[in-house]
MARNUDO-315307 format. One record per residue (C-alpha): residue number from 0; residue in three letters; x, y, z. Coordinates in steps of 0.1 Angstrom, whole numbers. Each point is the difference from the previous one (the first is absolute). Example, Ala and Ser with C-alpha at 12.3 -4.5 7.8 and 13.67 -1.06 7.14 Angstrom:
// residues 2
[0; 'Ala'; [123; -45; 78]],
[1; 'Ser'; [14; 34; -7]],
This chain:
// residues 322
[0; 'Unk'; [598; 874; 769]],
[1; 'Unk'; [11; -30; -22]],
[2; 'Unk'; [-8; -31; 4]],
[3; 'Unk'; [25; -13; 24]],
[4; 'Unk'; [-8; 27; 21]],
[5; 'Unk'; [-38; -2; 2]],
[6; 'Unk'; [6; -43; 12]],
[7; 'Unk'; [25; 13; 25]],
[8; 'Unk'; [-25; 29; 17]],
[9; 'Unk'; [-26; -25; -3]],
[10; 'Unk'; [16; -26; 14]],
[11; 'Unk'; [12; 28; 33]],
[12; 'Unk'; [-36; 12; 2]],
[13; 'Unk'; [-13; -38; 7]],
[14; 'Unk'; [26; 2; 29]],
[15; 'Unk'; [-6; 32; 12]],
[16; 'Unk'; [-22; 1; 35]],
[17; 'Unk'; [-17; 31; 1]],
[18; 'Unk'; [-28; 14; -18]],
[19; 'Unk'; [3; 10; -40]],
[20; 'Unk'; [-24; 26; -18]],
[21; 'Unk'; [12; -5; -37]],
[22; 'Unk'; [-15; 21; -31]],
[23; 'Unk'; [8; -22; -32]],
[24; 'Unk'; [-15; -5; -38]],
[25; 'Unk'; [22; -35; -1]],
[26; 'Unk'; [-26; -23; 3]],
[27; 'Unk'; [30; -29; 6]],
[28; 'Unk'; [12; 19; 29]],
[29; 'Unk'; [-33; 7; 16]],
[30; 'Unk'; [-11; -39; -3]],
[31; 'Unk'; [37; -10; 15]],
[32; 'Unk'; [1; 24; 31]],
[33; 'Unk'; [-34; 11; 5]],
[34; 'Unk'; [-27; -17; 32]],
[35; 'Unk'; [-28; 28; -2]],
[36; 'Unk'; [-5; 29; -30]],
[37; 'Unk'; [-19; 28; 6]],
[38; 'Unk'; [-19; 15; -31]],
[39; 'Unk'; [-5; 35; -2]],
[40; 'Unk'; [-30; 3; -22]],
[41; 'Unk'; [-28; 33; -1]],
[42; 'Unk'; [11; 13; 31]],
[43; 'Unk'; [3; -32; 21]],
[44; 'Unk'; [25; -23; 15]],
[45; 'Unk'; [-10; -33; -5]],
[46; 'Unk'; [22; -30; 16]],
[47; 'Unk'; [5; -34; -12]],
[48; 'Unk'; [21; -27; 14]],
[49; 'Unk'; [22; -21; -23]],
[50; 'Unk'; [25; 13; -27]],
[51; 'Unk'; [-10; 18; -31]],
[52; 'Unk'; [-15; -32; -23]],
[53; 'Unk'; [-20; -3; 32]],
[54; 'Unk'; [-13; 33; -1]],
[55; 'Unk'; [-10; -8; -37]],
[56; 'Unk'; [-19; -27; 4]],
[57; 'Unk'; [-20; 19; 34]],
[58; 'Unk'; [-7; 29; -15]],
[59; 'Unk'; [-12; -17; -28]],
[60; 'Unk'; [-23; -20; 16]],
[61; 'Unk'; [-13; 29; 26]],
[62; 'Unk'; [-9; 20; -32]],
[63; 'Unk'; [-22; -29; -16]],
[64; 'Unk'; [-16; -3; 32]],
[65; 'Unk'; [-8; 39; 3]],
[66; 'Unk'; [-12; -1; -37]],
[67; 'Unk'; [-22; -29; 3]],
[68; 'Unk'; [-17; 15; 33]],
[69; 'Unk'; [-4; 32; -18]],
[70; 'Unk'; [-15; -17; -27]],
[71; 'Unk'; [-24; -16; 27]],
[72; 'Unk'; [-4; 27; 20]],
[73; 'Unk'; [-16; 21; -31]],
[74; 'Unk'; [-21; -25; -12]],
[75; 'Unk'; [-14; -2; 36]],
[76; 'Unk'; [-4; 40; -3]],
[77; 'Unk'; [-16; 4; -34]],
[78; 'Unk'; [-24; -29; 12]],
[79; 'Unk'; [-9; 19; 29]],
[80; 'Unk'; [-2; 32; -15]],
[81; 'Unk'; [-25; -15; -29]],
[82; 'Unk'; [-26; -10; 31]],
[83; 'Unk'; [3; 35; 13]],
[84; 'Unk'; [-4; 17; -29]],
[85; 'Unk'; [-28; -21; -10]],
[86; 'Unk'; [-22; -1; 32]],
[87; 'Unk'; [14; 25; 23]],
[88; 'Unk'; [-32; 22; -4]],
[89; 'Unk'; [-21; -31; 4]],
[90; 'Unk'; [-19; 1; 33]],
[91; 'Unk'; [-3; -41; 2]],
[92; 'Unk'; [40; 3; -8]],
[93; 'Unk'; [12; 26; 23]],
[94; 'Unk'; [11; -19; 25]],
[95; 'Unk'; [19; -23; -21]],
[96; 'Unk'; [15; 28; -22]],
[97; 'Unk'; [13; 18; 38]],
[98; 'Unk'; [14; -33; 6]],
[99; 'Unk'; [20; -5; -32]],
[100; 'Unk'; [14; 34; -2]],
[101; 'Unk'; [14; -3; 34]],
[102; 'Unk'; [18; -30; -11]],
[103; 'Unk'; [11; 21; -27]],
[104; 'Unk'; [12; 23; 22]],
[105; 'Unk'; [21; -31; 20]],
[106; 'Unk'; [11; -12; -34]],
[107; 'Unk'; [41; 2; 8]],
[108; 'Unk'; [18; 23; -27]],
[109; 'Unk'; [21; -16; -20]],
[110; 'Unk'; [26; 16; -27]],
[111; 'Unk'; [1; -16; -35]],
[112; 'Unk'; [33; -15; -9]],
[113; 'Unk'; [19; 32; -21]],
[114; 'Unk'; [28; -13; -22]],
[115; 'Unk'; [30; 19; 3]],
[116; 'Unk'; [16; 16; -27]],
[117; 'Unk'; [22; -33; -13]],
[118; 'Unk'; [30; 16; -22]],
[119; 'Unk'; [-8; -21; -31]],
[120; 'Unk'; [24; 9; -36]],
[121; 'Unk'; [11; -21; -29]],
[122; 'Unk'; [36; 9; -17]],
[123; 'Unk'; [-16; 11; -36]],
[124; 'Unk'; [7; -20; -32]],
[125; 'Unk'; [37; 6; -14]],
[126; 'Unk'; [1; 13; -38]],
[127; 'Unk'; [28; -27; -6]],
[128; 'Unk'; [17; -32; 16]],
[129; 'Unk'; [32; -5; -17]],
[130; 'Unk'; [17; -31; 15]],
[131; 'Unk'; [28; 4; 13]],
[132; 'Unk'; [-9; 28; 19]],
[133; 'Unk'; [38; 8; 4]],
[134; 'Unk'; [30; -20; 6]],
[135; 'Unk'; [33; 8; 22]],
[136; 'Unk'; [30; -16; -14]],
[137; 'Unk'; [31; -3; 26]],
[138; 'Unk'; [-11; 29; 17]],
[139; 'Unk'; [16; 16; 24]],
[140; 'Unk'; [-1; 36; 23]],
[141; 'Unk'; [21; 18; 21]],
[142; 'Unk'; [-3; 37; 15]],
[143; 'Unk'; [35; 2; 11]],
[144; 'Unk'; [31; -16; -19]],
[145; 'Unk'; [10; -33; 11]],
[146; 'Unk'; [-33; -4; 23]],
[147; 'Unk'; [-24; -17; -16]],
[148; 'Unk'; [-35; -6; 10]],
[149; 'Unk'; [-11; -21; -26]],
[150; 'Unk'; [23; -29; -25]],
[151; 'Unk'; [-10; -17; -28]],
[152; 'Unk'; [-39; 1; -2]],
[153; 'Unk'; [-17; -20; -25]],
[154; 'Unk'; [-41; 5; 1]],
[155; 'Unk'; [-23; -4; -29]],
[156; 'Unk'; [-33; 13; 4]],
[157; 'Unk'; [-30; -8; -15]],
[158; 'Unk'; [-41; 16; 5]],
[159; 'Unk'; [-3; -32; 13]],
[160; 'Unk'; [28; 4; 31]],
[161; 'Unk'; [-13; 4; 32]],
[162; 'Unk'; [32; 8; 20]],
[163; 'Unk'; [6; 1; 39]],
[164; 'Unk'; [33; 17; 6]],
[165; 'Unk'; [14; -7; 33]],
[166; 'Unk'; [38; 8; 24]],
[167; 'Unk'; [3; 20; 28]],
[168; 'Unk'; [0; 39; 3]],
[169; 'Unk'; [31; 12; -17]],
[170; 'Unk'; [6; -29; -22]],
[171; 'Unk'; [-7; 16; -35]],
[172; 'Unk'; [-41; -10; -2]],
[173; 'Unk'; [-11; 36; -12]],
[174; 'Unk'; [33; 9; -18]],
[175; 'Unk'; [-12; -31; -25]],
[176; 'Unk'; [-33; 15; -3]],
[177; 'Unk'; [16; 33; -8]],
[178; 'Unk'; [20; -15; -28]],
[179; 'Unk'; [-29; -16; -16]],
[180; 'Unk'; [-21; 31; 2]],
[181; 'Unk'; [28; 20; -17]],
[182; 'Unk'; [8; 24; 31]],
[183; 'Unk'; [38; -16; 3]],
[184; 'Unk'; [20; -12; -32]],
[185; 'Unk'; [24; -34; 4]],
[186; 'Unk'; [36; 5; 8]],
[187; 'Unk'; [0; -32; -23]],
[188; 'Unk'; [-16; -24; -15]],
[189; 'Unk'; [-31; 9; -22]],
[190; 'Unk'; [-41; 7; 5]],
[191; 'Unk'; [-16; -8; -31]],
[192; 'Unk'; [-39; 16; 1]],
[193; 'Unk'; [-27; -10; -27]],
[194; 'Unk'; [-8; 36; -18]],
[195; 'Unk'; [-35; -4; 14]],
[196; 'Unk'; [8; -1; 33]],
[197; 'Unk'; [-21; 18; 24]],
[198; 'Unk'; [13; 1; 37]],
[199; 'Unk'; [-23; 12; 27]],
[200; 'Unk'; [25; 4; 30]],
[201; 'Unk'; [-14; 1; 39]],
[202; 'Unk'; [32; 10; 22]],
[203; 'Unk'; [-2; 1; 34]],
[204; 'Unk'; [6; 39; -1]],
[205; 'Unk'; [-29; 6; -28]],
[206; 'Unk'; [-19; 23; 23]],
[207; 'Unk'; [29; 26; 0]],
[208; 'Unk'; [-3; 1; -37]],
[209; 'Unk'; [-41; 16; 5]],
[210; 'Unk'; [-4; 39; -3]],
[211; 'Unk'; [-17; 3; 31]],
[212; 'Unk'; [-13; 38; -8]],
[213; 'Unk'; [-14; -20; -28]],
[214; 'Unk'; [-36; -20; 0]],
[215; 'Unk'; [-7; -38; -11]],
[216; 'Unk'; [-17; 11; -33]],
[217; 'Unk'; [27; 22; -4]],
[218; 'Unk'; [29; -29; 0]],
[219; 'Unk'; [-19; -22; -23]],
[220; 'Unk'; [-7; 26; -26]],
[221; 'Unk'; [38; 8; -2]],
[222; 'Unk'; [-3; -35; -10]],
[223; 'Unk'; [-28; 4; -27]],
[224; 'Unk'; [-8; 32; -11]],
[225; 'Unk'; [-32; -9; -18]],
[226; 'Unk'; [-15; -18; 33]],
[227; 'Unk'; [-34; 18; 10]],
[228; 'Unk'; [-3; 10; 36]],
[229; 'Unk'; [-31; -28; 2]],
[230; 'Unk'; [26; -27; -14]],
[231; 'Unk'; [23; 10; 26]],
[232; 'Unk'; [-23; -2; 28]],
[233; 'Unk'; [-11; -36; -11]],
[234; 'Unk'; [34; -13; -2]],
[235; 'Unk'; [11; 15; 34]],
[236; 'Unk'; [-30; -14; 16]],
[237; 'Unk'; [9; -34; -4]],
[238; 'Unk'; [33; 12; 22]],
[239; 'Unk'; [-23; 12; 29]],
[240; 'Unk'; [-1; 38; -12]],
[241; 'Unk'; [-34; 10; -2]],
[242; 'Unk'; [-22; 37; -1]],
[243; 'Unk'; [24; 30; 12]],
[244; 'Unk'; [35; -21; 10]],
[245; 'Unk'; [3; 2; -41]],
[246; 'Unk'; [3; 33; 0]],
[247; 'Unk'; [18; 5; 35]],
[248; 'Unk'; [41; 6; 1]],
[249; 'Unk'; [14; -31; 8]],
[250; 'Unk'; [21; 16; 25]],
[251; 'Unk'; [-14; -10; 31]],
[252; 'Unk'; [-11; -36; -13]],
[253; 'Unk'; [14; -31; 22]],
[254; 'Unk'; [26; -21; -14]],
[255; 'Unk'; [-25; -24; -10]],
[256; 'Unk'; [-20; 23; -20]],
[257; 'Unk'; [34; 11; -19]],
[258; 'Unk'; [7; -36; -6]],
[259; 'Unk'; [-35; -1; -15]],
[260; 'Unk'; [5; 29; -23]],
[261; 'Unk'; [35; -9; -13]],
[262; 'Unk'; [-13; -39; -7]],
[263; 'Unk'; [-32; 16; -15]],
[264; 'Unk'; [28; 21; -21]],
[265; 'Unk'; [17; -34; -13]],
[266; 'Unk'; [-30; -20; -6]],
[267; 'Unk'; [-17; 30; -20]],
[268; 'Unk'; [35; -4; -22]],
[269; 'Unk'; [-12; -40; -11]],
[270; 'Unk'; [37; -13; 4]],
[271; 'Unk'; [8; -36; -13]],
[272; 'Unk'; [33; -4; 27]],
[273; 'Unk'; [-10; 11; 35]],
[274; 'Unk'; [30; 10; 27]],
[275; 'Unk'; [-14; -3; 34]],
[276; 'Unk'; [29; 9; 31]],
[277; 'Unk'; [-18; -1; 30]],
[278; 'Unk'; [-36; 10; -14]],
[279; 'Unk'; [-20; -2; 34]],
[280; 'Unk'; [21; 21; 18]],
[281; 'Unk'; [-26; 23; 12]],
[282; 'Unk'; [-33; -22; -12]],
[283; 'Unk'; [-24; -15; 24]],
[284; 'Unk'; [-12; -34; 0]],
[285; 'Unk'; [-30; 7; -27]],
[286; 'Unk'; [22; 17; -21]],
[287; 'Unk'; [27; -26; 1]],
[288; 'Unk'; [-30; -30; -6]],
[289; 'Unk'; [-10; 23; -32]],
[290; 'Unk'; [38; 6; -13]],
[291; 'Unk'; [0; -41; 0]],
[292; 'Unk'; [-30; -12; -14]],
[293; 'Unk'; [9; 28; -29]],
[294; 'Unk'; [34; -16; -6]],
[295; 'Unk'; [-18; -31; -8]],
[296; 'Unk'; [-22; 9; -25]],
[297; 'Unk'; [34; 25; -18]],
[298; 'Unk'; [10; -11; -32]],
[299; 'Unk'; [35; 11; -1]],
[300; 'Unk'; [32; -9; 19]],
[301; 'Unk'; [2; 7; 39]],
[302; 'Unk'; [33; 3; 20]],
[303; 'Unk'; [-1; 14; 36]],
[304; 'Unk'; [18; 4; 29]],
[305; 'Unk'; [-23; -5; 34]],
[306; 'Unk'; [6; -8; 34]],
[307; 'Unk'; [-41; -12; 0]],
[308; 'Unk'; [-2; -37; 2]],
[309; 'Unk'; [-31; 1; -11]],
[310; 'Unk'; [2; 16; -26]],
[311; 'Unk'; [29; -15; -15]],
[312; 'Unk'; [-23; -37; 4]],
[313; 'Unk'; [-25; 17; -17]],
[314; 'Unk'; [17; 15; -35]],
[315; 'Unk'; [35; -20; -2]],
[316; 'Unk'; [7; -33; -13]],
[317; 'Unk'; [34; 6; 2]],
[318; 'Unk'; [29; 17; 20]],
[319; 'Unk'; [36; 11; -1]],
[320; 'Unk'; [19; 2; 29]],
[321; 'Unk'; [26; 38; -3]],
């Protein structure tokens, strides 16, 4: 959905009188329509009331609390223990010692905080930053004669562009993307790319692109020939693929996990202009949260498509409207 859309269902849900279940990785969306989350988490269903910043901040406080009474908890148990240990065979001390290990026995059982596995990459260091980037002159596009989608298009950009493209669906948003990325040529006008430019393109479709008999390390060697199966492992675990997923066909992988691999793919590539239409697709919230605090710290030139508010406030500075 574009933009125009997502305000309008938005705007019907907060009308609508019955009951709505709704699965979304749009944090915006969850904090306008949402009263209660539930958090599926190790096997539990855990409900919260409020929208999804809500849910945020309790969690967050819920899990300082468990940590700190685990922490109590176990210096409680390891001082406990110490006076058993110590005068358990004492005759004078039995009694005590009995007393202390049944209050270690009542001693409630309480889990240690685990981190979960945070997504966490950095876009690696371009080899060159040539400024402009590339530069469309009077450009314009159209796939059948006297139709166009696109007229008279002038964009600079530089490694220091950090571009939010924005129209409704059907308006010509990835057709420019496709332009500068080289995949359609002008029906006139002219793009004029510095010789050391290096595009890493994300479509929307990327994922149809994978060889799904084919494995992660596989893809990324096609890449890099000379890349050691250990050096391959080490970069694709910073894109959540870790032990035997490396070496598993990518076939039955979720759309998220193909996202991963073909955004793994671009990064591993050290573009200096990123093309980004519709990039968290199929990425949960972590993923999306990663993909943004990596665009901040990038060195080179960003433009991207995205129906993700929050996204867009996180990496742009600056829009065009298709």
């Amino acid at each position: 959905l574009d933009f125009e859309t997502v305000v309008w269902v938005e705007d019907w849900l907060k009308q609508y009188a019955g009951v709505l279940i709704v699965i979304s990785h749009d944090r915006d969306f969850l904090d306008n329509i949402c009263t209660h989350i539930i958090h599926l988490h190790q096997k539990k269903a855990t409900n919260y009331t409020g929208n999804y910043s809500a849910f945020l901040r309790l969690q967050a406080e819920q899990l300082a609390h468990q940590q700190a009474q685990y922490e109590k908890n176990e210096k409680t148990r390891a001082h406990l223990q110490k006076f058993i240990d110590r005068f358990g065979a004492k005759a004078t001390k039995a009694k005590q010692a009995q007393s202390r290990v049944k209050a270690l026995e009542k001693l409630e059982d309480i889990a240690p905080v685990i981190a979960e596995n945070e997504f966490r990459f950095n876009f690696r260091e371009p080899e060159r930053l040539p400024d402009p980037l590339i530069r469309l002159d009077h450009v314009s596009f159209h796939y059948v004669a006297d139709k166009p989608v696109l007229e008279n298009v002038n964009l600079t950009i530089t490694p220091e562009t950090r571009l939010g493209v924005l129209g409704r669906n059907g308006e010509g948003k990835s057709t420019l993307i496709k332009l500068i990325a080289g995949e359609h040529a002008p029906t006139s006008g002219e793009i004029i790319a510095s010789e050391h430019l290096r595009v890493g393109y994300f479509s929307q479709h990327q994922v149809e692109y994978l060889n799904l008999d084919a494995d992660p390390i596989w893809h990324l060697t096609q890449l890099d020939a000379e890349l050691t199966t250990q050096e391959a492992r080490n970069f694709l675990g910073s894109f959540g693929f870790h032990g035997g997923k490396v070496t598993e066909k990518i076939a039955p992988f979720s759309g998220g996990e193909k996202a991963r691999l073909a955004l793994a793919m671009i990064v591993y590539q050290k573009p200096n202009l990123l093309l980004l239409d519709e990039p968290t697709n199929h990425l949960d919230i972590e993923m999306r949260e990663a993909i943004a605090l990596a665009l901040q710290a990038y060195a080179g030139g960003v433009l991207m498509v995205s129906h993700d508010a929050s996204l867009l406030k996180l990496c742009c500075d600056q829009f065009m409207l298709v």
